[in-house]
C-alpha positions as YAML, in Angstrom:
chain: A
units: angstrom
residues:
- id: 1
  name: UNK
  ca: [95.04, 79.56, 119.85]
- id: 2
  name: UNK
  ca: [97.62, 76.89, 119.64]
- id: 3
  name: UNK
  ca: [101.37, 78.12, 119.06]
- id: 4
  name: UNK
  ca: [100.79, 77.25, 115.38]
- id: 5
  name: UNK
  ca: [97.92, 79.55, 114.49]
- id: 6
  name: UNK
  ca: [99.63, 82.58, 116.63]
- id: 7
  name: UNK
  ca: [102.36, 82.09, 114.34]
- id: 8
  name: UNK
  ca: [100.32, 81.98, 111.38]
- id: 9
  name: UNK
  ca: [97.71, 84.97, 112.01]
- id: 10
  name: UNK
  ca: [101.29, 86.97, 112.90]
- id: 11
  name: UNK
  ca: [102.30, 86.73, 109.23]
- id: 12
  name: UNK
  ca: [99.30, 86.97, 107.46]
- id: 13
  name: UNK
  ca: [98.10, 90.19, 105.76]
- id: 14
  name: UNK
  ca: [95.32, 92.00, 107.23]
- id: 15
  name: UNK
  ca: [92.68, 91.49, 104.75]
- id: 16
  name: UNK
  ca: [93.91, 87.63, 104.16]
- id: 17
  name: UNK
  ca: [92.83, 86.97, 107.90]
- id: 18
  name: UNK
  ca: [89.31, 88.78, 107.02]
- id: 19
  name: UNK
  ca: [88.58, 87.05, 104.17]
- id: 20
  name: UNK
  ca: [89.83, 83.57, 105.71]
- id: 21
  name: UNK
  ca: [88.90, 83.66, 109.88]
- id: 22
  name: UNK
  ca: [86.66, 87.12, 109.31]
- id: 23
  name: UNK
  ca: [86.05, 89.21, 112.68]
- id: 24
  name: UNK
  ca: [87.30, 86.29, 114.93]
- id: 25
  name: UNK
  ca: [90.60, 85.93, 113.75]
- id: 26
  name: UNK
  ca: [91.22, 89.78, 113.06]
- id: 27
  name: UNK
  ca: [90.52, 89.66, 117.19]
- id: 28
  name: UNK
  ca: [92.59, 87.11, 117.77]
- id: 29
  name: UNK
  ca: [95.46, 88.71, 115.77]
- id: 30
  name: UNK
  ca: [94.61, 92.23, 117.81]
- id: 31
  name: UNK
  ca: [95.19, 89.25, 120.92]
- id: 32
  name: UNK
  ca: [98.53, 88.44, 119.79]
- id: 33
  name: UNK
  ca: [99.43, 92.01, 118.98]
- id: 34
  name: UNK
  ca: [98.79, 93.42, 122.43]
- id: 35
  name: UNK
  ca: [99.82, 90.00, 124.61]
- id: 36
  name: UNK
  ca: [104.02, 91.95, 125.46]
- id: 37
  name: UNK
  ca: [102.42, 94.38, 126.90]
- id: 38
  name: UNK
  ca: [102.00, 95.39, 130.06]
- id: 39
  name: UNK
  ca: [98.65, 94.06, 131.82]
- id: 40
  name: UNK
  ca: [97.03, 96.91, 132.39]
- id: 41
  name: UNK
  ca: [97.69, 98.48, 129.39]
- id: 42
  name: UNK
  ca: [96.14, 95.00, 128.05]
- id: 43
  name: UNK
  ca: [92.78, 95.76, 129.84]
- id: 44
  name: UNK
  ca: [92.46, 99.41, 128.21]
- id: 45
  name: UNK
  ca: [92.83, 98.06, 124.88]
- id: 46
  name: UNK
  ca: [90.11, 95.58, 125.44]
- id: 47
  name: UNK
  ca: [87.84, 98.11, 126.85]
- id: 48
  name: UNK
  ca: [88.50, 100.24, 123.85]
- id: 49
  name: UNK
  ca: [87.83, 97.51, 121.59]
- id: 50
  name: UNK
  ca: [84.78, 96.34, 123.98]
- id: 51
  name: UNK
  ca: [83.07, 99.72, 123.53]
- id: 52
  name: UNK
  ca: [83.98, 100.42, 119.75]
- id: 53
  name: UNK
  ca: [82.28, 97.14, 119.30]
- id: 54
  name: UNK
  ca: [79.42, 97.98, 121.29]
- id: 55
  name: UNK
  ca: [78.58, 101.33, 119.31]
- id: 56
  name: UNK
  ca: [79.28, 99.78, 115.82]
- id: 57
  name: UNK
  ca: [77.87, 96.54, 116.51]
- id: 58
  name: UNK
  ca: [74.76, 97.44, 113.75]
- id: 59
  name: UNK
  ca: [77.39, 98.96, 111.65]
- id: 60
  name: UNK
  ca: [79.01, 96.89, 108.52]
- id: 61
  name: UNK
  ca: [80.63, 97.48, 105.87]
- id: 62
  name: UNK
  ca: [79.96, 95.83, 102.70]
- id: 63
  name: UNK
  ca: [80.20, 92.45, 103.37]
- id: 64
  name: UNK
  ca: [81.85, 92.38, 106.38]
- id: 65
  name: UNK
  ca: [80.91, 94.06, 110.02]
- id: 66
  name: UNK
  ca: [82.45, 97.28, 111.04]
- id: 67
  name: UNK
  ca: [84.53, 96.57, 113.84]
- id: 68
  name: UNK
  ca: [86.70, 94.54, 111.11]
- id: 69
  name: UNK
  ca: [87.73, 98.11, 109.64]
- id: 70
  name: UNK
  ca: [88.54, 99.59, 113.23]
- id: 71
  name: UNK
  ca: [90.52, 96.72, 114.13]
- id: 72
  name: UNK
  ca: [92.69, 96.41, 111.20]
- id: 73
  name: UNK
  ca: [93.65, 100.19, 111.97]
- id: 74
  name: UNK
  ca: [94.58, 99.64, 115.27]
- id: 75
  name: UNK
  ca: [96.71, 96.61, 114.01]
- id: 76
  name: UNK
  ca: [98.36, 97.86, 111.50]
- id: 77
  name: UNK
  ca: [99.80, 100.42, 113.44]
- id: 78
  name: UNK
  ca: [101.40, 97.93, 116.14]
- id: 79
  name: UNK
  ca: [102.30, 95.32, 113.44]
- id: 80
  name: UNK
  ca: [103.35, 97.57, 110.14]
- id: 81
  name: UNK
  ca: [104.35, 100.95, 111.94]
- id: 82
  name: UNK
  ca: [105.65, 99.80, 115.03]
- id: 83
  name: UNK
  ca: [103.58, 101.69, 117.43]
- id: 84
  name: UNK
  ca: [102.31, 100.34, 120.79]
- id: 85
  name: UNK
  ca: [101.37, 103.80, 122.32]
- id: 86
  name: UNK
  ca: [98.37, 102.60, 124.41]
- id: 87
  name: UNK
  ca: [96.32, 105.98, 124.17]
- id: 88
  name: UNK
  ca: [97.29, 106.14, 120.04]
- id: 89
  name: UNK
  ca: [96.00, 102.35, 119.83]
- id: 90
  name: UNK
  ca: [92.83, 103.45, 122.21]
- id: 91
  name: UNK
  ca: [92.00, 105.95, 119.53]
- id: 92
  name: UNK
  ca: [92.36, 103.90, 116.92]
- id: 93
  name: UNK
  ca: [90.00, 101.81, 118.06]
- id: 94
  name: UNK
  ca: [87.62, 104.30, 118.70]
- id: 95
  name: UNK
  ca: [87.86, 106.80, 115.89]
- id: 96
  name: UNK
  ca: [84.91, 106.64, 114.16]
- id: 97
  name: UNK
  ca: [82.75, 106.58, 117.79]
- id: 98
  name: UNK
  ca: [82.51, 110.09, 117.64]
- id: 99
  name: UNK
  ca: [81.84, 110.79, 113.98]
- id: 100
  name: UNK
  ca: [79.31, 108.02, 113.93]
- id: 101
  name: UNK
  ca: [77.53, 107.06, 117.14]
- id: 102
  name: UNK
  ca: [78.08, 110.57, 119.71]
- id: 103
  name: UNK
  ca: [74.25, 109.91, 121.09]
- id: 104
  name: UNK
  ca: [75.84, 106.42, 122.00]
- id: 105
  name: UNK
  ca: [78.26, 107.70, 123.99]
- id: 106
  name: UNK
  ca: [76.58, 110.16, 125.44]
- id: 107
  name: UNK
  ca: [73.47, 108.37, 126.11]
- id: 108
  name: UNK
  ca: [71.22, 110.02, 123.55]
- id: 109
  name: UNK
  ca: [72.86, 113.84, 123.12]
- id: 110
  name: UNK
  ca: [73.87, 113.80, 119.41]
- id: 111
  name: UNK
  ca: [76.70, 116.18, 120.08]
- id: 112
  name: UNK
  ca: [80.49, 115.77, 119.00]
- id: 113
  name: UNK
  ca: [81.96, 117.61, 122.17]
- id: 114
  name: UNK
  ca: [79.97, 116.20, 124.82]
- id: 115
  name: UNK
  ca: [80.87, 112.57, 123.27]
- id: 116
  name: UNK
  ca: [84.12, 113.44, 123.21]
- id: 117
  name: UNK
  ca: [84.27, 114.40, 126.85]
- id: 118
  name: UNK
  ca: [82.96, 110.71, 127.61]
- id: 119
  name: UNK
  ca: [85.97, 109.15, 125.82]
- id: 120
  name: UNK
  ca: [87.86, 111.95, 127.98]
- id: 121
  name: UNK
  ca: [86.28, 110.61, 131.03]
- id: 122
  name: UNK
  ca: [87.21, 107.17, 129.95]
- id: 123
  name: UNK
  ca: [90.16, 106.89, 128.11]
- id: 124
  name: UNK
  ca: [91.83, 109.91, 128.62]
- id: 125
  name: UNK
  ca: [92.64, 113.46, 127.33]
- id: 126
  name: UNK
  ca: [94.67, 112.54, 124.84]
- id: 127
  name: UNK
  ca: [92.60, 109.72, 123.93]
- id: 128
  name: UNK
  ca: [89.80, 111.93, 122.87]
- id: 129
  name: UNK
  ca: [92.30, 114.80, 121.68]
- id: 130
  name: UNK
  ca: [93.49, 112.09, 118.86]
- id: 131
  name: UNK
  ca: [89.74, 110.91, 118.40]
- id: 132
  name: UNK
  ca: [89.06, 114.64, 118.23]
- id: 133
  name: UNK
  ca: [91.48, 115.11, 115.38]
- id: 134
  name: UNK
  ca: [89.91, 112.49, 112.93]
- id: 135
  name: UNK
  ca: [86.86, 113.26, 113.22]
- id: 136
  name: UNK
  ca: [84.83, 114.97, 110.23]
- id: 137
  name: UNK
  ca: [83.19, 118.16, 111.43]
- id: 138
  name: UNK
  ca: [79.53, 119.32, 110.30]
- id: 139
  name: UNK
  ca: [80.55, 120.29, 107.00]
- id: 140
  name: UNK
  ca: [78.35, 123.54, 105.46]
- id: 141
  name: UNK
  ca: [75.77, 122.57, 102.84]
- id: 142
  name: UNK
  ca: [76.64, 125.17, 99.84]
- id: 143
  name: UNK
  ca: [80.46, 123.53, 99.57]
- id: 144
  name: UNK
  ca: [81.51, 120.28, 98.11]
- id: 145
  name: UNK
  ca: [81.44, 118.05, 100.94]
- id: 146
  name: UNK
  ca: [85.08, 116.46, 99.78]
- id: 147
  name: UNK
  ca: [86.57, 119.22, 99.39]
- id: 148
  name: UNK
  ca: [86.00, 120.07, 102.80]
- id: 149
  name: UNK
  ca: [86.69, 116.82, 104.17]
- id: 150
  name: UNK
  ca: [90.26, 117.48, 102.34]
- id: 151
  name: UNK
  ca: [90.67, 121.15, 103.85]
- id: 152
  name: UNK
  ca: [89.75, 119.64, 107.20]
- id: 153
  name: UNK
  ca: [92.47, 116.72, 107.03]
- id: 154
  name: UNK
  ca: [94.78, 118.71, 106.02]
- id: 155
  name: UNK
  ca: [94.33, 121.72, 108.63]
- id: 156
  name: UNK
  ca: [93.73, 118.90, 111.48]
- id: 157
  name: UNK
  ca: [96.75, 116.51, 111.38]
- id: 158
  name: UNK
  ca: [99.06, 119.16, 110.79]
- id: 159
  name: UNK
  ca: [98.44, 119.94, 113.92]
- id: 160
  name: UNK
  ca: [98.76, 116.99, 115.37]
- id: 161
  name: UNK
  ca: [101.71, 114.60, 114.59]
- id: 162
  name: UNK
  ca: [100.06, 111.23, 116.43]
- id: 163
  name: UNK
  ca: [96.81, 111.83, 114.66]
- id: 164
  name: UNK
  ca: [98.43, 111.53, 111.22]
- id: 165
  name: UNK
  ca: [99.41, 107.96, 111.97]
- id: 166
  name: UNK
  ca: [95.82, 106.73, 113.10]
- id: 167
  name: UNK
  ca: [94.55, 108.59, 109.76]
- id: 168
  name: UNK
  ca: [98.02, 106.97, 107.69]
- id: 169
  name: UNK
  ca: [96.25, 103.19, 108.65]
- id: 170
  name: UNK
  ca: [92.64, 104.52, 108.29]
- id: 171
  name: UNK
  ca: [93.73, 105.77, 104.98]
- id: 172
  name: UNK
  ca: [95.31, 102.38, 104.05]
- id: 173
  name: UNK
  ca: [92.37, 100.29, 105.04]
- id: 174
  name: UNK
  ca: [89.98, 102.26, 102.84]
- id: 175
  name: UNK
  ca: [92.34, 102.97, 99.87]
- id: 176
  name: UNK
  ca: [94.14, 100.11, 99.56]
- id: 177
  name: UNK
  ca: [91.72, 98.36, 101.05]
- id: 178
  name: UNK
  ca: [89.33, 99.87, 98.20]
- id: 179
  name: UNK
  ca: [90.22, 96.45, 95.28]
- id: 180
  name: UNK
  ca: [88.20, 94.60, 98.31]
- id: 181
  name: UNK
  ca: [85.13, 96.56, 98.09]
- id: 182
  name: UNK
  ca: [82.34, 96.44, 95.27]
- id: 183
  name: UNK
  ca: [79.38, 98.19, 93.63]
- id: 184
  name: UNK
  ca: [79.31, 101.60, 92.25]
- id: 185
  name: UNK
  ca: [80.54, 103.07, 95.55]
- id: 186
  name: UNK
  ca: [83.65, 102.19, 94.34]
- id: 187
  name: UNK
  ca: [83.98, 105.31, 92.20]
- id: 188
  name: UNK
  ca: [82.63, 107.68, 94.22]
- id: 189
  name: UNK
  ca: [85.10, 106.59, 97.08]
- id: 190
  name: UNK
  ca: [87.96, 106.38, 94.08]
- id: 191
  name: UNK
  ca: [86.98, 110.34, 93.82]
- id: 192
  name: UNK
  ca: [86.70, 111.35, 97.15]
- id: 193
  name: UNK
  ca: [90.21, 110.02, 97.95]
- id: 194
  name: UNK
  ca: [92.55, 110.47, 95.38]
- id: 195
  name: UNK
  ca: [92.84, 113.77, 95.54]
- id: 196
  name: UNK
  ca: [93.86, 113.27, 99.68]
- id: 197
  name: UNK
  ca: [97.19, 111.26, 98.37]
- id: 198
  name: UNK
  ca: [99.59, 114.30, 98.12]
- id: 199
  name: UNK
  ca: [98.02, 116.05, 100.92]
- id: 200
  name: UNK
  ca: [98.86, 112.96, 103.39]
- id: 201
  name: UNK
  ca: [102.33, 112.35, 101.15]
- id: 202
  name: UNK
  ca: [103.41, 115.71, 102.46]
- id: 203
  name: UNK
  ca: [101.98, 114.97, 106.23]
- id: 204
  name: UNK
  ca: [103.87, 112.15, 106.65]
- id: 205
  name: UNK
  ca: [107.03, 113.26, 105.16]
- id: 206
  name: UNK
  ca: [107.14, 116.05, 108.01]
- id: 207
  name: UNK
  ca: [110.02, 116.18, 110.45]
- id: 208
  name: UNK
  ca: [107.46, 116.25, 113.68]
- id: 209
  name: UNK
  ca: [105.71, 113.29, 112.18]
- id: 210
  name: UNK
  ca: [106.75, 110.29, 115.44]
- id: 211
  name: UNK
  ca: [107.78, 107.23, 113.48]
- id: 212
  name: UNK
  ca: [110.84, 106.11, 112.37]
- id: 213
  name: UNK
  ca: [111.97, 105.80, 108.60]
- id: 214
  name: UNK
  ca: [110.90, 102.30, 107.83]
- id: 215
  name: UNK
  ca: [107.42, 103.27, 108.70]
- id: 216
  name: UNK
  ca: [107.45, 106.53, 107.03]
- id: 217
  name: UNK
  ca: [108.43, 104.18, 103.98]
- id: 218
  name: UNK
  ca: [106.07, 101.57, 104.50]
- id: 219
  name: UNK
  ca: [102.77, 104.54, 104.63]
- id: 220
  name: UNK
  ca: [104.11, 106.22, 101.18]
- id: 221
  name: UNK
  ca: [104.01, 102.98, 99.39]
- id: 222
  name: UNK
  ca: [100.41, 102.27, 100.90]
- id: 223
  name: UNK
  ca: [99.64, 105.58, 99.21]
- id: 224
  name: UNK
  ca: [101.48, 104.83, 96.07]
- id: 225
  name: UNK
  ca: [99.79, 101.83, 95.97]
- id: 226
  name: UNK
  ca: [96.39, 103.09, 96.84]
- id: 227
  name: UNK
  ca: [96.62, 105.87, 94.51]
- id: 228
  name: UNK
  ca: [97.40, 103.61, 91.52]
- id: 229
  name: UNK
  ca: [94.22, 101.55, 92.38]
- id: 230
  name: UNK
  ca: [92.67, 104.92, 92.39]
- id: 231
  name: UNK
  ca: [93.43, 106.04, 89.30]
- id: 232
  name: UNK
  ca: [92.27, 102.36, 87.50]
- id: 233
  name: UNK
  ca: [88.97, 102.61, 89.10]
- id: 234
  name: UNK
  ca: [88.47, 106.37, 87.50]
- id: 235
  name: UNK
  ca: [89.96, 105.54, 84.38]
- id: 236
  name: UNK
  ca: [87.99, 102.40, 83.99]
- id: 237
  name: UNK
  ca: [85.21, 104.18, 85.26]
- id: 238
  name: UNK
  ca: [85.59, 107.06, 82.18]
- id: 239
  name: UNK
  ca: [85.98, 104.48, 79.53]
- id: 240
  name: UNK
  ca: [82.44, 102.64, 80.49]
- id: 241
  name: UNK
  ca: [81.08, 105.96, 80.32]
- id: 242
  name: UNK
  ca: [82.29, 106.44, 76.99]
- id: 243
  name: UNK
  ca: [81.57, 103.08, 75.41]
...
């Protein structure tokens, strides 16, 4: 990248660089996010990002592949929140691995702990502690599924502060992120996370939660803003039904 387009891809909102440069420029962004820091710390982030990619690289979403999604989380928290905690970043990067693709990182055992005790072996403790966090459990068949997913958020990140910010820009990717997604997934998604707004309001607002007060700020608009979009999916969604 010239001077020019560093400048550029540093100014430009997340989902503007998707829909204009796609997965190549969201990398190269990730390039200029990471390029003060230390060089070592530079070489873990790339092998976090090399292996995310590596386990997702059959994944998409929608239109667009699925390491787009993992790297605007990591991203987002350097560039909006101000965070360049290596191991948080690390687990950004890799917090769907688990949840998604545990025989992958274990090598064919479909089990959450065992994968998560590769990351450990990798990355980290803490690394697969934060991973550990955001990942959805096995959730039991007689319950609604959502509401569980809620219960488990909830019980999970008030535990632990750091996870709260890698679910804050996971949150923001798929609920603001939701006007940039089509088809009648759109609803059910609208469902699943309204209801988590408050619950991550009151997260964030906690004294233990590690960022400073223009970040704090920054996340509750996101969810202000993503639960308005929420609401005008359902509510569009309830008059169709009714015509």
């Amino acid at each position: 990248m010239d001077t020019g387009q560093r400048r550029l891809l540093a100014t430009m909102p997340l989902h503007a660089i998707t829909s204009t440069y796609g997965e190549p420029g969201l990398r190269d962004r990730f390039a200029v996010e990471i390029e003060s820091l230390p060089e070592q710390d530079q070489r873990r982030l790339n092998q976090a990002l090399d292996l995310a990619s590596r386990l997702h690289a059959n994944d998409r979403r929608d239109r667009e592949p699925y390491v787009n999604h993992l790297l605007r989380v990591a991203i987002r928290i350097m560039s909006h929140y101000g965070v360049h905690d290596t191991d948080v970043i690390c687990a950004a990067l890799l917090h769907d691995a688990v949840e998604d693709h545990a025989a992958g990182l274990t090598g064919g055992v479909d089990d959450q702990q065992a994968a998560l005790a590769v990351l450990a072996a990798k990355f980290g403790t803490r690394v697969a502690e934060l991973v550990g966090a955001v990942t959805n459990p096995e959730y039991a068949p007689d319950r609604d599924v959502h509401e569980q997913y809620r219960e488990h958020v909830a019980k999970s990140l008030r535990r632990h502060p750091w996870a709260r910010v890698i679910k804050a820009s996971d949150f923001t990717d798929n609920g603001v992120g939701l006007i940039h997604t089509t088809g009648p997934r759109v609803r059910t998604l609208a469902g699943k996370y309204a209801p988590l707004v408050p619950i991550l309001r009151e997260l964030i607002d906690l004294p233990d939660t590690p960022l400073d007060a223009p970040a704090r700020q920054h996340i509750l608009a996101q969810l202000d803003r993503a639960a308005d979009r929420f609401a005008a999916v359902l509510t569009s969604g309830e008059a169709a039904e009714g015509s």
